[in-house]
C-alpha positions as CSV (number, residue, x, y, z in Angstrom):
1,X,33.5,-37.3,-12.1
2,X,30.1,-38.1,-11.0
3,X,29.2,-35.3,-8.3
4,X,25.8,-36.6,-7.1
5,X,27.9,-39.5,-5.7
6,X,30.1,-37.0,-4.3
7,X,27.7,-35.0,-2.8
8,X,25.6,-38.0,-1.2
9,X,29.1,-39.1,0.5
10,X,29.3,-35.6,1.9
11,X,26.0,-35.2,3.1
12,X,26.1,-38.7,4.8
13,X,29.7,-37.9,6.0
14,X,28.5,-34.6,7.3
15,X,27.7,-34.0,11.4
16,X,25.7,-31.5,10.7
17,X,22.1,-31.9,12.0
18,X,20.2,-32.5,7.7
19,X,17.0,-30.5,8.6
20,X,17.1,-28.8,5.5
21,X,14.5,-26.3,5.0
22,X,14.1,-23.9,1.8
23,X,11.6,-20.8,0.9
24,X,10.0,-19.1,-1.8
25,X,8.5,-15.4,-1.7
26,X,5.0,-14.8,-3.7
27,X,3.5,-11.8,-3.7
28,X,0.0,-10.7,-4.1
29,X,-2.4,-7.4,-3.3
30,X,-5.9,-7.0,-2.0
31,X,-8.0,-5.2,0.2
32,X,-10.0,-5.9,3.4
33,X,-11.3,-4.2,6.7
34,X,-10.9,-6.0,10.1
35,X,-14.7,-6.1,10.9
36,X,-14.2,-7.3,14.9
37,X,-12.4,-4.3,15.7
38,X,-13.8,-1.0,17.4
39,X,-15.3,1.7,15.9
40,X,-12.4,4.5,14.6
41,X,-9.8,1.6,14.8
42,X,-8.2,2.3,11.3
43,X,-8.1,-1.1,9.9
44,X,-12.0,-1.8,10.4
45,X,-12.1,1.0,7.5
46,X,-11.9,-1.0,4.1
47,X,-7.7,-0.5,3.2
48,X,-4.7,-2.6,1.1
49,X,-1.9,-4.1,1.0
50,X,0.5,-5.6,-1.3
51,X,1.3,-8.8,0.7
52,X,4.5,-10.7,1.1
53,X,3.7,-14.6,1.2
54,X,6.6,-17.0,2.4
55,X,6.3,-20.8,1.7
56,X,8.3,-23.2,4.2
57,X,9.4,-26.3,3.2
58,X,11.1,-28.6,5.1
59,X,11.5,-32.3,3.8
60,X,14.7,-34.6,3.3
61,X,17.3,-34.1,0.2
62,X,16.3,-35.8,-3.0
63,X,19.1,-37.8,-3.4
64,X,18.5,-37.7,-7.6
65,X,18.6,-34.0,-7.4
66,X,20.7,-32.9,-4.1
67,X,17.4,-30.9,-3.5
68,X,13.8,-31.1,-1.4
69,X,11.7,-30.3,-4.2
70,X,11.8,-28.6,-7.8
71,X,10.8,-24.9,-6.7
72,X,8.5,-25.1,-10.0
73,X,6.3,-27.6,-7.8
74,X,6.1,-25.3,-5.2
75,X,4.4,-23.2,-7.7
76,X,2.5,-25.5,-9.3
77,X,0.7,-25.8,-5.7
78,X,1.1,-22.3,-4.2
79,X,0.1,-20.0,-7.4
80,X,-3.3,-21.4,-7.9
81,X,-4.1,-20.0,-4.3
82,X,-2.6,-16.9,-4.3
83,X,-4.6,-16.4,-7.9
84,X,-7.9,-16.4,-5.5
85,X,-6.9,-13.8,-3.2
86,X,-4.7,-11.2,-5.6
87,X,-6.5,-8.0,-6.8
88,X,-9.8,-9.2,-4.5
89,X,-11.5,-8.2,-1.4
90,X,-10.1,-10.8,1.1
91,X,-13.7,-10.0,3.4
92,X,-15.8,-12.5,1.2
93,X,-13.2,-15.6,1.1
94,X,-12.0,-15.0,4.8
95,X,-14.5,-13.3,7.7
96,X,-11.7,-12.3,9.7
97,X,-8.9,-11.5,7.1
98,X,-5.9,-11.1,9.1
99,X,-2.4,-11.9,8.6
100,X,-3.0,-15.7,10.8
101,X,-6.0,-15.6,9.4
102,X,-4.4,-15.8,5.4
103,X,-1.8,-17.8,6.4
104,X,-3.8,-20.8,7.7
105,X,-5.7,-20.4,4.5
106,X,-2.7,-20.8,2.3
107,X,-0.9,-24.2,4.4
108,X,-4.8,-25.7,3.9
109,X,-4.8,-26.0,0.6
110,X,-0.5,-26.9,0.4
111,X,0.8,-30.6,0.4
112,X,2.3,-31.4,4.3
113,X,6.2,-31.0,3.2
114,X,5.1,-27.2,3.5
115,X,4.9,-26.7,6.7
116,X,5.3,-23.2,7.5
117,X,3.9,-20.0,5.9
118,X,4.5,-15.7,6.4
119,X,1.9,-13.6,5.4
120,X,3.7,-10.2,5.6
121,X,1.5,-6.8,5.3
122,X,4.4,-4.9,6.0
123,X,8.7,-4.8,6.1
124,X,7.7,-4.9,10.0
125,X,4.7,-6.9,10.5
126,X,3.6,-10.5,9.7
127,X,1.3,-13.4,11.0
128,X,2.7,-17.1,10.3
129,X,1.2,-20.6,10.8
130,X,3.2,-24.0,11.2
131,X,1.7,-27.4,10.9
């Protein structure tokens, strides 16, 4: 039984709206101070965070695979990135290193089928940028 042919008369059969969308978690720590903010503000002191980074992708199936993309490729383009900001002092690479701020410099550098990403600091707080 061949199940990619089964699967591809399924998902043309289906009614479903086919805006499939998947995610991967990196993770990655640094430090920074949020120089634009008042004096005695807590974060314009230098602090960390372990970060919690969420890639988006939203593209259609590969109809070879039944998949949007190989999660390894996601890697392949994410992992170089985060490798610039782990164990650093984000203040250098970014003036204003904030949870947007990260965010928009992680989608820069991805190909467009990712078109969302979460930087969490936090379980309770996170910026995000869409294309």
């Amino acid at each position: 039984m061949d199940l990619t042919k089964g699967c591809l008369n399924w998902l043309k059969k289906s009614s479903v709206n086919k805006k499939f969308t998947i995610m991967k978690k990196y993770t990655f720590s640094a430090s920074h101070h949020l120089n634009l903010l008042p004096d005695g503000h807590p974060c314009a002191n230098v602090h960390g965070h372990n970060y919690d980074v969420f890639v988006y992708v939203r593209k259609e199936v590969d109809n070879k695979f039944m998949w949007l993309v190989d999660f390894k490729e996601i890697d392949k383009e994410v992992k170089p990135i985060i490798a610039k900001l782990d164990h650093r002092h984000l203040n250098p690479i970014l003036d204003v290193p904030t949870c947007e701020m990260i965010a928009l410099f992680i989608l820069e550098g991805l190909p467009e089928y990712v078109f969302k990403i979460r930087v969490s600091e936090t379980n309770k707080t996170w910026g995000e940028v869409e294309r």
